[in-house]
C-alpha positions in Angstrom: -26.6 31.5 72.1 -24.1 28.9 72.9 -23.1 25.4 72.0 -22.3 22.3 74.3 -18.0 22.6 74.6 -18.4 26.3 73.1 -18.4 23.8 69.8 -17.4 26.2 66.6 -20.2 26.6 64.3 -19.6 24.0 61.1 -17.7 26.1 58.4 -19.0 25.5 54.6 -17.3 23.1 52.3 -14.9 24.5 50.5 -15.6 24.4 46.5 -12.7 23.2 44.7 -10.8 26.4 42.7 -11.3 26.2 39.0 -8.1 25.3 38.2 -8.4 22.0 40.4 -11.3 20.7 38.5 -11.7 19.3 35.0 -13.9 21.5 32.3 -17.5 19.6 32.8 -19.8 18.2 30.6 -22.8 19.1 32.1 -24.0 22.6 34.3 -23.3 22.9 37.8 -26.1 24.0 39.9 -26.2 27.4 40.5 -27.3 27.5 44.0 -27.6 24.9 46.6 -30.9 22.7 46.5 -33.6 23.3 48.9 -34.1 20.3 51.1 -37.2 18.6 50.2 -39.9 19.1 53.2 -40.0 16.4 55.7 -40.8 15.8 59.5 -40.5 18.7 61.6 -37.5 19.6 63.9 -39.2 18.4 66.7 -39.3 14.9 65.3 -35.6 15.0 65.1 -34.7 17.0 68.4 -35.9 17.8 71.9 -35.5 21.4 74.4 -34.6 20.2 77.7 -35.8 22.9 80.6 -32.8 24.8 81.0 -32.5 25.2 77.2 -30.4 22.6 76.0 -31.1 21.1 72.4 -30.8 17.5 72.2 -31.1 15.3 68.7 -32.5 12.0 68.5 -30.1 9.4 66.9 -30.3 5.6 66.1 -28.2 5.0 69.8 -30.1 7.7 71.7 -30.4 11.5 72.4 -27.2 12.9 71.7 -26.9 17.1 73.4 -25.8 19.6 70.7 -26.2 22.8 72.0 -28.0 25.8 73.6 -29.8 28.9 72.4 -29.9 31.3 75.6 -32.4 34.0 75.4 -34.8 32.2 72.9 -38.2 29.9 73.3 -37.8 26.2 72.4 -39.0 26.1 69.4 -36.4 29.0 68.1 -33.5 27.0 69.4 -34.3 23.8 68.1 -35.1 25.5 64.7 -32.0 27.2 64.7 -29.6 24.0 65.2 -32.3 22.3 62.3 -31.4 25.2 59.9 -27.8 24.1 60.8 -28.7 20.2 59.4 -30.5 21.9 56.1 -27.2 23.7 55.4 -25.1 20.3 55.9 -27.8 18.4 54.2 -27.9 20.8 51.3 -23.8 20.8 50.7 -23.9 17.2 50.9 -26.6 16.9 48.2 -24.7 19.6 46.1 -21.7 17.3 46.2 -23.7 14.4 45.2 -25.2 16.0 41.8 -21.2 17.5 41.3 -20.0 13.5 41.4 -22.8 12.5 39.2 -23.3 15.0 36.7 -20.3 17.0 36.3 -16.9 15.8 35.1 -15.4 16.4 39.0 -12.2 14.0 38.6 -13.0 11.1 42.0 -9.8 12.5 43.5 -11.4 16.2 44.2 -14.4 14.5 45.0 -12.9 11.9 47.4 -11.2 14.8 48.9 -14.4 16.8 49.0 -16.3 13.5 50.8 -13.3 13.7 53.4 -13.8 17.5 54.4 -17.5 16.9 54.5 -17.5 13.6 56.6 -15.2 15.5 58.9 -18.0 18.3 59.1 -20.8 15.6 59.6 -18.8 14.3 62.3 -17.9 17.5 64.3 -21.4 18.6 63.5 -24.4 20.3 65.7 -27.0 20.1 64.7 -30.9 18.7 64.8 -32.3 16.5 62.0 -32.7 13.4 60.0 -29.1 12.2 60.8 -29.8 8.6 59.0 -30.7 10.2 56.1 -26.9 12.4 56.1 -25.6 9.3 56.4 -27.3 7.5 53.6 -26.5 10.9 51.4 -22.7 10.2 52.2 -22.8 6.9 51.2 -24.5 8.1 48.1 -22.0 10.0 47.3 -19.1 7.4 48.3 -20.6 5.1 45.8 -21.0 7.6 43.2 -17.4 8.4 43.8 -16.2 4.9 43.4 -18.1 4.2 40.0 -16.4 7.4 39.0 -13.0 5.8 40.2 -13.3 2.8 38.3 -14.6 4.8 35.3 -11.9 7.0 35.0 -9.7 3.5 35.8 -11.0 1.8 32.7 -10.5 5.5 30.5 -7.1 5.5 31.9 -6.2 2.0 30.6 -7.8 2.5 27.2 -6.5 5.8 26.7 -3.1 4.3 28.0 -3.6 1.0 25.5 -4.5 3.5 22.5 -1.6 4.8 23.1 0.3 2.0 23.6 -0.9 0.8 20.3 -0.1 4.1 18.5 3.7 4.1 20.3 3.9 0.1 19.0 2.7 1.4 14.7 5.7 4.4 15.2 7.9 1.6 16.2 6.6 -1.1 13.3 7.2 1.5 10.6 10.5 2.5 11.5 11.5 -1.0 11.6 10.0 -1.9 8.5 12.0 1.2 7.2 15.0 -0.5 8.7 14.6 -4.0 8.0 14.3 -2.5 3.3 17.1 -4.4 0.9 19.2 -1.2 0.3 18.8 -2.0 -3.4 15.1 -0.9 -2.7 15.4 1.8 -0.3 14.5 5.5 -1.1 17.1 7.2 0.8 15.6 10.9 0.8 11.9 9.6 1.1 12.4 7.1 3.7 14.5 9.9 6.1 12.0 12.5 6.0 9.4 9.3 6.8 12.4 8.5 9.6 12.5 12.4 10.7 8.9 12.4 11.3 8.1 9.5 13.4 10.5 11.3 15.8 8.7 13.9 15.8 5.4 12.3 16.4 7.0 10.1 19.2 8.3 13.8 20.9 5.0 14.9 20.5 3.4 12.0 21.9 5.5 12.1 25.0 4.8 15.8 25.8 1.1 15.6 24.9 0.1 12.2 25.2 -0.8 9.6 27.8 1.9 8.6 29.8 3.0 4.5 29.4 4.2 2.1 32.1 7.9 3.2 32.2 8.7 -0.5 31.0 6.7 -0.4 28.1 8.1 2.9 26.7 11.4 1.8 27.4 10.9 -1.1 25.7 9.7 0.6 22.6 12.3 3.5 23.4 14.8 1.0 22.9 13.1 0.0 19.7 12.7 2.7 18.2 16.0 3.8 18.9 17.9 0.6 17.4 15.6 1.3 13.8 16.8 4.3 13.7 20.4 3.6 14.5 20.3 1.1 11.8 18.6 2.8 9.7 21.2 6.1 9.8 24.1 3.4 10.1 23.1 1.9 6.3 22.4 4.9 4.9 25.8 6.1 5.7 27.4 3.3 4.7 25.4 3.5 0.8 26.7 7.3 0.8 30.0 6.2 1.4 30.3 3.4 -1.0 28.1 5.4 -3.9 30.9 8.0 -3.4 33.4 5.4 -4.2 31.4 4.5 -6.8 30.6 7.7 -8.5 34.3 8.3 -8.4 34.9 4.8 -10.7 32.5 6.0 -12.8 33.4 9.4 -13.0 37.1 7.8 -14.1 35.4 5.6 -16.7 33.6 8.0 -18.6 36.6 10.1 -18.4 38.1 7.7 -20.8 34.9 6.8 -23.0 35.0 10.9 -23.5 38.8 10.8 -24.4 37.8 7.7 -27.0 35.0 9.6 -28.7 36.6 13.2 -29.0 39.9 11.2 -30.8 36.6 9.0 -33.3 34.4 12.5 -33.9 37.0 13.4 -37.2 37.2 9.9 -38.3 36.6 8.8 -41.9 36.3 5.3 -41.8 32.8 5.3 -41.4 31.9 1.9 -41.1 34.6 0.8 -38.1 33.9 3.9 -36.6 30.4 4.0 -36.3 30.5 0.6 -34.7 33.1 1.9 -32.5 30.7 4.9 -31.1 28.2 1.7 -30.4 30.6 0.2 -28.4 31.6 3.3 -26.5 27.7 3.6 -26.0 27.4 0.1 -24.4 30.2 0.8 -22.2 29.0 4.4 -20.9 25.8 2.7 -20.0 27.6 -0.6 -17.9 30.2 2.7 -16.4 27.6 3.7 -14.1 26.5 6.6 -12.8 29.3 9.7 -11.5 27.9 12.5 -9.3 24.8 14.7 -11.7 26.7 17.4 -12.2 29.6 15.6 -13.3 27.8 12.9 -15.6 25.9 15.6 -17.1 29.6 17.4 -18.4 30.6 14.6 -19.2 27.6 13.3 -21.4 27.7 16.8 -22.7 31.4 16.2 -23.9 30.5 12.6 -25.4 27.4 13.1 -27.3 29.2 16.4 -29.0 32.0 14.3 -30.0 29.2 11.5 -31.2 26.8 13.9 -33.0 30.1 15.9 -34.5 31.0 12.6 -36.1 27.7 11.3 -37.6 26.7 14.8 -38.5 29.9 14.3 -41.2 28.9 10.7 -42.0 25.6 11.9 -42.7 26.4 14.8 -45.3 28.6 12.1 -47.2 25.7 9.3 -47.4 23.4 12.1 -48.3 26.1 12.9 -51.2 26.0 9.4 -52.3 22.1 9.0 -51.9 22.2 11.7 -54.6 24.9 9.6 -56.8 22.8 6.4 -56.3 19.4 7.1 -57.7 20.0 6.7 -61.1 21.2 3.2 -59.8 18.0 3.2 -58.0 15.7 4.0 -61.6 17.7 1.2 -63.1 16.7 -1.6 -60.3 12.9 -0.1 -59.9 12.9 -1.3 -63.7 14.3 -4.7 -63.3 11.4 -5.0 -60.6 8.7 -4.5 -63.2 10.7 -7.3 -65.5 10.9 -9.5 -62.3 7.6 -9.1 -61.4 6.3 -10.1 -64.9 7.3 -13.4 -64.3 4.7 -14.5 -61.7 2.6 -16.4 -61.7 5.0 -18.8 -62.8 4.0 -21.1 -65.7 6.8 -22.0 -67.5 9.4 -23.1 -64.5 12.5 -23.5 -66.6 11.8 -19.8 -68.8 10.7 -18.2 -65.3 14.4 -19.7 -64.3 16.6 -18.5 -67.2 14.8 -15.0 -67.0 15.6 -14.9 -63.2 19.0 -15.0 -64.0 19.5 -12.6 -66.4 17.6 -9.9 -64.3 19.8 -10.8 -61.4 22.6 -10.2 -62.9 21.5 -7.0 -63.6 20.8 -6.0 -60.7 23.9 -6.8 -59.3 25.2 -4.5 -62.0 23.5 -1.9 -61.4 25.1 -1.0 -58.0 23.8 0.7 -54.6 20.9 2.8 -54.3 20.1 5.3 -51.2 19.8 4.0 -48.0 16.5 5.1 -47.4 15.4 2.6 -50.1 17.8 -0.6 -50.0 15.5 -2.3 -47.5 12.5 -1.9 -49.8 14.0 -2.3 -53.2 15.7 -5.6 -51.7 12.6 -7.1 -50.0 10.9 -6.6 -52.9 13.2 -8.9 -55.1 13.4 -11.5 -52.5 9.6 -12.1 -52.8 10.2 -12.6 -56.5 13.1 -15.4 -56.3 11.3 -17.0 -53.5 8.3 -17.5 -55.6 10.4 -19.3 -58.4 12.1 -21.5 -55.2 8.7 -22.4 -54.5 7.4 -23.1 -58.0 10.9 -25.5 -58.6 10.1 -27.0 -55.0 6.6 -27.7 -55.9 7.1 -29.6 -59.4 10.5 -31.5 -57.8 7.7 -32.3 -55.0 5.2 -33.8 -57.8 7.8 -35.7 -59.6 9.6 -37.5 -56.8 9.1 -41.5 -57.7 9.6 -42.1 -54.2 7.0 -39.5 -52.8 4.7 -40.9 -55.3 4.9 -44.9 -54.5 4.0 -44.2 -51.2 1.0 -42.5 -52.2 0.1 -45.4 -54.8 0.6 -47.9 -51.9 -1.5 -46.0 -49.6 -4.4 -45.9 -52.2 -3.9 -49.9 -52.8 -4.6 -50.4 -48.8 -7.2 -48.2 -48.5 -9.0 -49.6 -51.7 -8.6 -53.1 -49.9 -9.7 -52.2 -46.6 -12.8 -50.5 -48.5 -13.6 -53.5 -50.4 -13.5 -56.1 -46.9 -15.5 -53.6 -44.5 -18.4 -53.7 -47.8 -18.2 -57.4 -47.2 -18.4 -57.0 -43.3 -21.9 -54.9 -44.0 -23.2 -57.1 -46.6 -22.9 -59.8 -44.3 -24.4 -57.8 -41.4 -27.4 -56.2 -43.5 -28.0 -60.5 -44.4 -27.6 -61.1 -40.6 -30.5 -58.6 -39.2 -27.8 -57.5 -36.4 -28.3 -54.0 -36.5 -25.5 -53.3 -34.3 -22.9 -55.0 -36.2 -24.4 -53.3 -39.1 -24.1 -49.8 -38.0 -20.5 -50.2 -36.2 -19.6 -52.0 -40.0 -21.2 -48.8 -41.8 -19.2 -46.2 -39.9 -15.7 -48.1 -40.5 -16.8 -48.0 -44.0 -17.7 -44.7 -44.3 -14.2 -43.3 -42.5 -12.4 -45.9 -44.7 -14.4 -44.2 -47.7 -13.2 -40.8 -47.2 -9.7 -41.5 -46.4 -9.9 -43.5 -50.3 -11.1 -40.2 -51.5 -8.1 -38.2 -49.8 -5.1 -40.4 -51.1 -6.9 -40.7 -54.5 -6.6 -37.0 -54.5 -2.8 -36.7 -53.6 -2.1 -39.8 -56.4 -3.8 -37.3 -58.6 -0.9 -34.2 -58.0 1.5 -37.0 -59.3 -0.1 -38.2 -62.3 -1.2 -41.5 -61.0 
């Protein structure tokens, strides 16, 4: 059995290793397909006398081989079995490009091999129908070219877009007042976009090498700034800390020297003051504003702990003082309602002056004891306002005169509906009616007030 030029018999495709190809979506074929049944060999291919196998193509016979030692029909089967095998690997390729995830650059390489096999090919068949399987799979493996095109730019903009909100956020961290900014919070948040850009650079899609340095570079300069302000706010709170450490220093030296004072009165107002100027002092570092409060509020509490056991002492001495006022309450209060100003006046008096008498009473009751006598003289200041009120000669001419104008204007707008009523114009005589009527009831009001001064 020979071949025209001693031709090599055509070697199988080789199948891509499995590292070289992506994990597909769908099952490969197990085996390759069966060609479907079509014309015979002989339809294809011709036995020339002295045993050489011709094929039949689209520009004429075209010699492929021989088969010594065999009939005609066993050679030109033989080379056929040759186009089944060809046709068979091309078809497998085919339902690799179109059903499996085979990535178009190992099936463009795989089209290459197998066009080169076509082409150095021997063999007896439907060579039209090879061709028109090759450019099967050629197109198949272009719309998998442009498919995996368009993945790669969406995958590449997604993470674009994902690269662009690390970016946004750090500069937004940046770009915070430092009066607002959460130092500890916003460096972790700092700390771990880095990390998700390192992570995104060894796992991710790769960007355009101008894009990424462009958001690099971005990146990089919030971050900068970022670390650049935060030092500078350490620095300057340690300066700070250190005034106020100084400050409170000296409040603590000002209360310890007040905690054995006396002179409770002064003094107490003097803590207050110290307490308004520990809170404008600032803040020193935690542990040392918390010795320091420690020292401050001993020396504070020490000092009204004394001022409290005397005003306790003298709570005790005051409430006799405090029966003695209670009592002048029930007088006081006997007075109201007042009905006889000038008595309620002269009794006023005479309690008051008791009561001044009488002296301090505990704390815990001066506010209640005091409120309760203010009630009581306010209520003879209104009684004395109210008859001055009733009495004034002034106050009460103008009400007189208000009546006289009112009772005037009454008796012309009765007129103006008489005259209307006589007229039959019924829409004089209703505008005339409701004049009078307001008129009316403004007379009644000013007669009333005349009446509170005896007019």
């Amino acid at each position: 059995m020979t071949e025209q030029n001693s031709a090599p018999k055509p070697t199988p495709i080789p199948r891509p290793t499995p590292a070289a190809v992506r994990k597909v979506a769908h099952p490969q074929p197990t085996a390759a397909p069966t060609p479907p049944p079509g014309p015979p060999a002989e339809t294809f291919g011709r036995v020339a006398e002295d045993g050489t196998v011709f094929v039949r193509t689209p520009d004429g016979e075209r010699e492929v081989g021989a088969y010594p030692g065999a009939t005609p029909e066993e050679a030109l089967h033989y080379f056929a079995r040759k186009y089944d095998e060809l046709y068979a690997s091309a078809d497998l390729l085919h339902q690799r490009v179109t059903t499996t995830d085979l990535s178009s650059k190992d099936a463009t390489e795989a089209l290459a091999k197998l066009r080169q096999h076509c082409a150095e090919a021997h063999v007896v068949g439907d060579l039209a129908a090879l061709d028109a399987k090759l450019a099967e799979i050629d197109s198949a493996t272009s719309a998998r070219k442009q498919t995996e095109t368009a993945e790669r730019h969406a995958a590449r903009a997604a993470a674009t877009a994902e690269r662009e909100r690390i970016v946004s956020e750090a500069e937004a961290i940046a770009a915070q007042p430092e009066s607002k900014v959460q130092w500890k919070t916003s460096g972790a948040r700092m700390r771990a976009l880095l990390d998700e850009w390192k992570q995104h650079q060894r796992g991710g899609v790769r960007l355009e090498r101008d894009v990424e340095a462009s958001l690099w570079q971005r990146f990089s300069s919030a971050r900068n700034s970022f670390d650049k302000a935060r030092r500078v706010h350490f620095a300057q709170l340690e300066g700070s800390q250190a005034e106020a450490k100084a400050a409170k220093q000296a409040l603590v030296t000002e209360a310890e020297a007040l905690a054995t004072s006396t002179d409770w009165g002064p003094s107490a107002g003097a803590f207050k003051r110290l307490m308004d100027r520990w809170r404008q002092a600032g803040r020193a570092s935690r542990a040392d504003d918390d010795a320091l409060w420690e020292r401050f509020k001993a020396a504070q509490d020490s000092f009204f702990a004394a001022k409290d056991a005397v005003s306790a002492q003298e709570d005790e001495e005051f409430r006799a003082n405090l029966a003695v006022k209670e009592e002048l309450l029930a007088q006081a209060q006997a007075i109201l309602p007042v009905t006889d100003l000038e008595a309620a006046k002269a009794a006023l008096r005479t309690i008051q002056d008791k009561w001044d008498a009488a002296g301090k009473v505990p704390r815990g009751d001066v506010e209640r004891v005091e409120k309760a006598m203010r009630r009581i003289e306010q209520a003879v200041r209104d009684a004395d306002d109210q008859r001055w009120h009733q009495t004034n000669p002034e106050v009460a001419a103008r009400a007189q005169s208000m009546v006289d104008q009112l009772e005037a204007s009454v008796a012309a707008l009765r007129v103006d509906v008489d005259k209307a009523r006589a007229g039959g114009n019924e829409r004089r005589l209703k505008d005339a009616e409701a004049k009078l009527a307001a008129q009316e009831q403004w007379l009644a009001q000013a007669r009333g007030n005349l009446d509170e001064f005896g007019g």
